[in-house]
C-alpha positions as CSV (number, residue, x, y, z in Angstrom):
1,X,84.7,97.6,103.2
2,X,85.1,100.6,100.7
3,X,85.5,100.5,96.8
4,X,88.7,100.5,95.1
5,X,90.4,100.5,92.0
6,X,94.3,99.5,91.9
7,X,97.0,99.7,89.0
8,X,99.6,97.5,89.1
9,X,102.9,97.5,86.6
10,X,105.4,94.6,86.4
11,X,107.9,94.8,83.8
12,X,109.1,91.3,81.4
13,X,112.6,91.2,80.3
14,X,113.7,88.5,77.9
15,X,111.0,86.2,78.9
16,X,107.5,85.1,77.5
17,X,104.9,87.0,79.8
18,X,102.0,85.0,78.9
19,X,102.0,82.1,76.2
20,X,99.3,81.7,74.1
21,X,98.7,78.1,73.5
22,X,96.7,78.5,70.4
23,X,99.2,80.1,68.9
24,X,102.4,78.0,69.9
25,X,102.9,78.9,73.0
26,X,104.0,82.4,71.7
27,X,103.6,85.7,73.8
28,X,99.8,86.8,73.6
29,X,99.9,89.9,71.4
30,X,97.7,92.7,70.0
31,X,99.7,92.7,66.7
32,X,97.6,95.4,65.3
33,X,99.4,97.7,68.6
34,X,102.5,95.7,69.0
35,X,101.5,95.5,72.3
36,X,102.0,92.1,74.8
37,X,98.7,91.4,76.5
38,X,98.4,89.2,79.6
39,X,95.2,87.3,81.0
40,X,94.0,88.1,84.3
41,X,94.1,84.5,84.7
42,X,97.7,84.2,84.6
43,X,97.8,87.3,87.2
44,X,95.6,85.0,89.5
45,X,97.9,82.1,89.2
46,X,100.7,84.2,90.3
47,X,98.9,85.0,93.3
48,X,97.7,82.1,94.1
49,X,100.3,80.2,94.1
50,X,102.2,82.7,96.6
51,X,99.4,82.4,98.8
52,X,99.5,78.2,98.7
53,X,103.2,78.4,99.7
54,X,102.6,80.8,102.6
55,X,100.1,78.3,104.2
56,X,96.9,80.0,102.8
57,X,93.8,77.5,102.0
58,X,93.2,78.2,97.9
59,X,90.3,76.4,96.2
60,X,92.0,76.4,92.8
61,X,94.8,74.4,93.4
62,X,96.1,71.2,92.8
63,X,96.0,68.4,95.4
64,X,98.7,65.8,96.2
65,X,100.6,67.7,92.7
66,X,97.4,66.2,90.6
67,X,95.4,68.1,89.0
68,X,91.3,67.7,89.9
69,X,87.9,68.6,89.3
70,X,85.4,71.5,91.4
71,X,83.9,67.8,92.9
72,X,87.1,66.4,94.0
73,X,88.6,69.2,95.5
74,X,85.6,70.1,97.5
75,X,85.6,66.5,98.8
76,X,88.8,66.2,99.6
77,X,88.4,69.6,101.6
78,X,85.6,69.3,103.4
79,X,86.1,65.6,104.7
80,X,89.6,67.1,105.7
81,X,88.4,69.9,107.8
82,X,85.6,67.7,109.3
83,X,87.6,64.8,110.5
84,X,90.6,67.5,111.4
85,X,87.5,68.7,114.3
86,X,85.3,71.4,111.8
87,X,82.3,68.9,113.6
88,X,81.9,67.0,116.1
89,X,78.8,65.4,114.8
90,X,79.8,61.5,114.8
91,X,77.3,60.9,111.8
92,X,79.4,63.6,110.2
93,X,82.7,62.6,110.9
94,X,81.7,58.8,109.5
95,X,80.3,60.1,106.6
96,X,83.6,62.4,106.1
97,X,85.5,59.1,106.3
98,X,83.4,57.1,104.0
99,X,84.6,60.2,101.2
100,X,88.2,60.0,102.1
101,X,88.4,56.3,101.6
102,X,86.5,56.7,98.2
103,X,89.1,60.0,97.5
104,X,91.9,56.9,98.3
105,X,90.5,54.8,96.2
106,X,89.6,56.8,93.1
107,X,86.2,55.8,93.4
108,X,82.9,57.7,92.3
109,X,81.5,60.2,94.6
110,X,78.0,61.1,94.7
111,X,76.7,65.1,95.2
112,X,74.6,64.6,97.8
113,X,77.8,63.0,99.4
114,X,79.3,66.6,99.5
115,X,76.7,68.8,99.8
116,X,75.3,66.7,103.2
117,X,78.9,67.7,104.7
118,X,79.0,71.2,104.2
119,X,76.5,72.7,106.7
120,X,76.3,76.4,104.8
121,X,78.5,78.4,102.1
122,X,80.1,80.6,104.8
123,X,82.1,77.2,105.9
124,X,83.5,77.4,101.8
125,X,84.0,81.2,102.2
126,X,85.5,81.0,105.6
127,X,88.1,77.9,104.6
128,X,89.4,79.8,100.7
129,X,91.0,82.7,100.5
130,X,91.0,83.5,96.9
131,X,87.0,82.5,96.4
132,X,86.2,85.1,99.5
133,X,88.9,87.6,96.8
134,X,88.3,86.2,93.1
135,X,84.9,83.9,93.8
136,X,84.9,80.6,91.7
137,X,82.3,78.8,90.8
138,X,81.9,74.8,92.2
139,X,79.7,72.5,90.2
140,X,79.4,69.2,92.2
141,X,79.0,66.3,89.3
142,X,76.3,64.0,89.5
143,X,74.6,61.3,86.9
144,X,71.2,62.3,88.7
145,X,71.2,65.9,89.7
146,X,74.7,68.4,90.1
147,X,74.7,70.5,92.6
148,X,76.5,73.6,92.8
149,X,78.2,76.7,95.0
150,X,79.0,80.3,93.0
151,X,80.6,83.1,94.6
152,X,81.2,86.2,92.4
153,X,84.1,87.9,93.4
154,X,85.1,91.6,94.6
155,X,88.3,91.5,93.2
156,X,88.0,91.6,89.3
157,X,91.0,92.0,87.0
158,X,91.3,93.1,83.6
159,X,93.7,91.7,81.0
160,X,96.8,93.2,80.9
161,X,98.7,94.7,78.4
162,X,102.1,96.4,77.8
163,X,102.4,100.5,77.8
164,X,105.2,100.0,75.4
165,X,105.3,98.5,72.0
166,X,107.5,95.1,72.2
167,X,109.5,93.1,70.0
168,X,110.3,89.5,70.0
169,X,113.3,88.0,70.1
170,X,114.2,86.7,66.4
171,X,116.2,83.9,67.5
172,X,114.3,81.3,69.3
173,X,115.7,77.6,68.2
174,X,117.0,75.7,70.9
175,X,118.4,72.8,70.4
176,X,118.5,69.6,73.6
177,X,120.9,66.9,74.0
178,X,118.4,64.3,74.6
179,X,118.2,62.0,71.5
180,X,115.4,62.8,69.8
181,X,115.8,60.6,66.7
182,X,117.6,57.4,66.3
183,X,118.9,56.1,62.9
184,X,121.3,53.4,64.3
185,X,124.1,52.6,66.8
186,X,125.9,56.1,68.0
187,X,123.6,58.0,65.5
188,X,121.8,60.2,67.5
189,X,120.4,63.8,67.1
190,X,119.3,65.8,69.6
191,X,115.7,67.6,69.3
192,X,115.2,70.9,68.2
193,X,111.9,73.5,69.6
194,X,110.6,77.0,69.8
195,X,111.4,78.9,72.9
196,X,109.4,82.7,71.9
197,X,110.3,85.2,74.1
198,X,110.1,89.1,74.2
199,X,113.0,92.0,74.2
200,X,111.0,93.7,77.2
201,X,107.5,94.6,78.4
202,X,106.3,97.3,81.1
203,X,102.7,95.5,81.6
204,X,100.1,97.2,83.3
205,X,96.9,96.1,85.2
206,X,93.7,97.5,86.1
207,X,91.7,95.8,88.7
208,X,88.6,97.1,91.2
209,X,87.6,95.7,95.0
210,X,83.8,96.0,95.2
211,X,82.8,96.6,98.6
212,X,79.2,95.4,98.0
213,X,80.3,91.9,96.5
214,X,82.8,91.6,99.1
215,X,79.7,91.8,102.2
216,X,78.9,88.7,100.2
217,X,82.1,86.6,100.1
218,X,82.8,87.9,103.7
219,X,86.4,89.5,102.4
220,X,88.2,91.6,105.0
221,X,90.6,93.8,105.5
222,X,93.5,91.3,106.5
223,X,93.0,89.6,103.0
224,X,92.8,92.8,101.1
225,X,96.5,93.4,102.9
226,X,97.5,89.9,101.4
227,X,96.3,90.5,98.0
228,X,98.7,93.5,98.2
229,X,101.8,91.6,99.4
230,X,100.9,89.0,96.6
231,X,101.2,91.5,94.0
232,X,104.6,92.9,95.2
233,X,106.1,89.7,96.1
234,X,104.4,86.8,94.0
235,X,105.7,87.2,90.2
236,X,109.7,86.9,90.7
237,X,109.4,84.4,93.5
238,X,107.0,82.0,91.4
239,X,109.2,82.3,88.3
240,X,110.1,79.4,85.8
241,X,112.6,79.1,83.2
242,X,110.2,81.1,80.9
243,X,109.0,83.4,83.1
244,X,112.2,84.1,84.9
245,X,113.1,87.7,84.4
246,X,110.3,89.9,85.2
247,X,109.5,92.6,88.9
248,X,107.3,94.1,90.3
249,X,107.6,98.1,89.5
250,X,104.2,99.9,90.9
251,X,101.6,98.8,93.0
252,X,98.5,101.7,93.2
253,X,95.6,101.2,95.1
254,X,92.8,103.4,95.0
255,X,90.3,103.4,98.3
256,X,87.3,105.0,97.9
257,X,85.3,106.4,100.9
258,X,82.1,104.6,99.7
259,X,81.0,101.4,97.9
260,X,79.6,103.6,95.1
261,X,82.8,105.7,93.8
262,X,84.7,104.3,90.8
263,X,87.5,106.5,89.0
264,X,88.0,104.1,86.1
265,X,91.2,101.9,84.5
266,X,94.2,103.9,86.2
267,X,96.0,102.4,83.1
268,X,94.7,105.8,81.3
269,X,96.7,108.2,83.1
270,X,99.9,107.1,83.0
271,X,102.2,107.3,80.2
272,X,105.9,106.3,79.7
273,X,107.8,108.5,77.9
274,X,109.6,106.4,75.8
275,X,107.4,103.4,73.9
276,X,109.5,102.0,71.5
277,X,112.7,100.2,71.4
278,X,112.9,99.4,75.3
279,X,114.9,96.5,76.8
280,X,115.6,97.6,80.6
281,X,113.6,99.5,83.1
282,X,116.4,102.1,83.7
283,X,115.5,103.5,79.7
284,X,111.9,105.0,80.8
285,X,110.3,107.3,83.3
286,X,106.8,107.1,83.8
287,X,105.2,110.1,84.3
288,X,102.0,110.1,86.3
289,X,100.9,113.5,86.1
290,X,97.5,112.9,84.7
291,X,96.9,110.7,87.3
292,X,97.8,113.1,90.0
293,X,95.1,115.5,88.0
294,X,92.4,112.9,88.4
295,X,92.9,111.7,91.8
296,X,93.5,115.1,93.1
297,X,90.3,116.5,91.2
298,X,88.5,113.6,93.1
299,X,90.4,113.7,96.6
300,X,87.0,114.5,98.7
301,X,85.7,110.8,97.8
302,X,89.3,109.2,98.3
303,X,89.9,107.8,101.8
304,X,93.6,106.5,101.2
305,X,96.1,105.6,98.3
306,X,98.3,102.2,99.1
307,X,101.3,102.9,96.9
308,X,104.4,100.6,96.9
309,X,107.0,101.8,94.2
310,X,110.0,99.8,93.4
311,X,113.3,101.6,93.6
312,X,114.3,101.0,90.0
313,X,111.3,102.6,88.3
314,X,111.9,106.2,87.3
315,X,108.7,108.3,88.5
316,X,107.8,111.5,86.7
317,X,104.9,114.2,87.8
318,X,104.5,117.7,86.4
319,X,108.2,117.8,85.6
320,X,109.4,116.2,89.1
321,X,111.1,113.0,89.7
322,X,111.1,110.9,92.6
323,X,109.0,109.1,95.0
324,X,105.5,109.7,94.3
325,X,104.2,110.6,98.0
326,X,107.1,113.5,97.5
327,X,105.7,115.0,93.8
328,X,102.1,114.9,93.9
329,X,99.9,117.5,94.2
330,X,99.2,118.8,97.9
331,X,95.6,117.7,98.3
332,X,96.4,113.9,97.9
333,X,99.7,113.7,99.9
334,X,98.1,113.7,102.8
335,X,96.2,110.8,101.7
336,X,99.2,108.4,100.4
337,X,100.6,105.6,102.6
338,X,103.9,103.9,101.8
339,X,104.1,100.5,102.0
């Protein structure tokens, strides 16, 4: 594994990015910058749940559409894969039983009930894709003594926030025609709530892959390659009514030729020309050329650049337009793959 950084831009249009429930469910804002921020955490769910639907194991999920503790979804996971032949140890596979009927049952389940069925960590690391990617943490509850499995993750995200300043949309009563209040015979009235929701937002991410946390959590190539396809595929196709409304523009990633490099939050060097008063993608370029400065000042420790660009995003770089293998700078073409 090598070092990378990636940049990754999604755009928001009529829609609430990222609701902050502290503050009624409203779009998370830097009101000082007027710019739409989004939590790394809502990124992750994104991805997550794109990876759940395509048959991937993920330790943060729900199970059986509940939602349930670190303790009960290690149990039910690990009395799964045991009686599903992970062991063939008899003891084992009775002791995996005894958990599924207490799972059933919604009874208590001890630590040491767990822990004596998971033979090492690389059995957890091997089974979840998104702890070997984004680690977790898995305390085991116990009245006498918890017990517990921590994996720090080499793929770290910052929050997000928008490159443009947005503005909310002013109307946002909506009324349903479910009763809400009842006075007397035939004298309904429907309810009344808040639906907050933004003009338009051109979000951008910075994240990092570190190679030396990743020899830890055992991450390989293949599931590097899936965390791409998450990113370019996961946000429109796990859209609800809130959320519906917002693509994938530019996915950037960064590998380095060592497990030392580091160039920084890619966020920095791009710049759209336009900031204010935006509501569709086809209003603003992006122009990358500072970007193309850095990366081709550093192009000795680059080994490649993963680039997937949608095809509505205007791309600007030292007064070119177009595809961005075709108007960077010479000593980092080479290096670009198209995906």
């Amino acid at each position: 594994m090598r070092n990378s950084d990636i940049l990754f831009i999604y755009d928001a249009k009529m829609c609430n990015p990222n609701g902050d429930p502290d503050d009624e469910n409203r779009p998370r804002m830097d009101v000082e910058t007027s710019r739409n921020i989004v939590t790394d955490v809502r990124l992750k769910r994104y991805i997550r749940d794109y990876w759940i639907e395509k048959g991937e194991e993920v330790f943060v999920a729900t199970i059986e559409e509940k939602t349930v503790d670190a303790t009960k979804r290690l149990a039910y996971w690990v009395s799964e894969w045991i009686l599903q032949g992970g062991s063939s140890d008899m003891s084992l596979r009775i002791d995996a039983q005894k958990v599924q009927t207490k799972l059933v049952k919604n009874e208590k389940i001890e630590a040491s009930e767990i822990v004596k069925l998971i033979s090492s960590e690389e059995d957890i690391l091997k089974a979840f894709l998104d702890v070997r990617l984004f680690g977790a943490t898995m305390p085991i509850k116990d009245e006498k003594k918890g017990s517990s499995f921590t994996f720090t993750g080499p793929v770290q995200f910052n929050w997000g926030y928008s490159l443009n300043k947005v503005e909310q949309v002013y109307s946002n009563t909506i009324t349903s025609t479910f009763a809400g209040k009842t006075k007397g015979e035939g004298d309904e009235h429907g309810t009344m709530g808040k639906d907050y929701r933004l003009y338009y937002s051109l979000l951008a991410f910075h994240g990092v892959i570190s190679a030396y946390r990743a020899k830890h959590t055992k991450m390989q190539d293949e599931d590097v390659t899936k965390l791409e396809e998450a990113l370019i595929k996961a946000i429109p196709l796990q859209a609800t009514r809130s959320k519906i409304g917002q693509y994938p523009r530019l996915m950037v990633r960064v590998e380095y030729n060592d497990d030392e490099t580091f160039l920084g939050d890619l966020r920095r060097y791009v710049k759209p020309d336009k900031v204010e008063g935006l509501r569709d993608i086809i209003e603003v370029a992006l122009d990358i050329s500072e970007l193309d400065k850095k990366l081709s000042k550093n192009a000795d420790s680059i080994n490649s650049i993963r680039i997937w660009q949608d095809a509505d995003i205007m791309i600007t770089c030292n007064g070119n337009i177009g595809t961005i293998k075709d108007i960077v700078s010479d000593s980092i073409k080479g290096k670009i793959q198209m995906i």
